[in-house]
C-alpha positions in Angstrom: 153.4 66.2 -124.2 150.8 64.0 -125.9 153.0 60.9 -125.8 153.2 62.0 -122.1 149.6 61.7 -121.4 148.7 58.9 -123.5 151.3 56.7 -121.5 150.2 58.1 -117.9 146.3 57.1 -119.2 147.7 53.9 -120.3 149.5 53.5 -116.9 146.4 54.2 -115.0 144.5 52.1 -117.3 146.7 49.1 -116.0 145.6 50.2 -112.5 142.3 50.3 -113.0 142.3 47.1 -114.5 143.7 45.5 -111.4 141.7 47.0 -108.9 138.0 46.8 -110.5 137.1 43.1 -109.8 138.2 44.3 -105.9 135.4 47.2 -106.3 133.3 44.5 -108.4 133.4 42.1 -105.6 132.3 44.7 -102.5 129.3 45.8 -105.1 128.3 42.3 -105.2 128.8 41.8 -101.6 126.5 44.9 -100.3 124.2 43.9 -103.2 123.5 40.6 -101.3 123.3 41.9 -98.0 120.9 44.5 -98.4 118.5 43.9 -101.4 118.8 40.5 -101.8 118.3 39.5 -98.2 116.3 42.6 -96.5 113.2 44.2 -97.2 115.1 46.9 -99.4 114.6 44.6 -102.2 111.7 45.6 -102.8 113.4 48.3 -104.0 115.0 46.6 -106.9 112.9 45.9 -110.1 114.2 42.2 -110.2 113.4 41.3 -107.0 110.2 42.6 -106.7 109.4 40.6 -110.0 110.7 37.7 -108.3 108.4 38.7 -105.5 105.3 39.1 -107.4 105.7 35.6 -109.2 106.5 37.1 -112.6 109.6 34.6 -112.8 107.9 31.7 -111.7 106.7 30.2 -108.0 110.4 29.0 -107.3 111.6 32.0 -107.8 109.1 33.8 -106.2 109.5 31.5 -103.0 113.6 31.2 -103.0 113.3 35.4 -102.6 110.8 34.9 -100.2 113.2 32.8 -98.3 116.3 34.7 -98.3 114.1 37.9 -97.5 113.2 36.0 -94.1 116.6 34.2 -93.6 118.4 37.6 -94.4 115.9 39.3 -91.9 115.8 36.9 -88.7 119.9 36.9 -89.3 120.2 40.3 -89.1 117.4 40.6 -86.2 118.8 38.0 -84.2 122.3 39.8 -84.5 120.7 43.0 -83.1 119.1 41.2 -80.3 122.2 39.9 -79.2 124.3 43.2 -79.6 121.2 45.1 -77.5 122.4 42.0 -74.6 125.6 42.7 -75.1 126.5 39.1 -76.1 128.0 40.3 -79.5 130.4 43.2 -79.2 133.8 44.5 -81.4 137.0 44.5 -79.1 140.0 45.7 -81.0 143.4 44.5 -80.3 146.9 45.1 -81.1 148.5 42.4 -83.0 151.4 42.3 -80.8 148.7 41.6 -77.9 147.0 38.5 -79.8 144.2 36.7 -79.5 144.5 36.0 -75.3 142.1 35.2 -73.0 139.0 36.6 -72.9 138.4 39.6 -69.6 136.6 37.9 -66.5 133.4 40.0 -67.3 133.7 38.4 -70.7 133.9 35.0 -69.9 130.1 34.8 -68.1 128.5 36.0 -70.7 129.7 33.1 -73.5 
C-alpha cells in the first residue's frame, strides 16, 4: 500500500510538473491585463510604489503610461462593442471562415 501511494504522488507529481508553467503563464497573463494596465493596480503594493515615484521617475511614468494605454485600449473596445462594430460570432469548423452576413459587411 505505501509503495502504492508513493508512486501515484510521484505520478501526479510528473503531471503537475507539466502543467504549471500553462497555469504560470494565464497568472501572468491576467496579471498584465488587469493590474498592470487598469486602475486596479493601484491595488498592488508594487505598482502603487511605482506610482508614487518610490522606484524612480521612469518608473513612475512607464506605469503611468501603460495605466492610460491599458485604459483608452480597453475603453475604446467598449465603445465599439456598445456600436456593435466588435461582436463574437461562433462557427463550426466545418463551416470556415466564409463571407461575412450582408448586415455585416456595412458596418466594417
Amino acid at each position: 500500500m505505501g509503495l502504492d501511494a508513493v508512486q501515484q504522488a510521484a505520478g501526479w507529481r510528473s503531471v503537475l510538473k507539466l502543467v504549471a508553467p500553462f497555469i504560470k503563464i494565464g497568472a501572468n497573463i491576467t496579471s498584465q491585463a488587469l493590474l498592470e494596465r487598469t486602475p486596479l493596480g493601484i491595488l498592488d503594493q508594487s505598482i502603487r510604489d511605482n506610482l508614487l515615484g518610490r522606484n524612480g521617475v521612469i518608473a513612475r511614468d512607464q506605469q503611468l503610461a501603460r495605466i492610460t494605454a491599458g485604459t483608452a485600449l480597453g475603453g475604446t473596445v467598449i465603445g465599439m462593442a456598445m456600436q456593435g462594430l466588435v461582436y463574437w460570432r461562433r462557427t463550426r469548423r466545418s463551416e470556415g471562415g466564409g463571407a461575412l452576413a450582408a448586415d455585416r459587411q456595412t458596418t466594417l
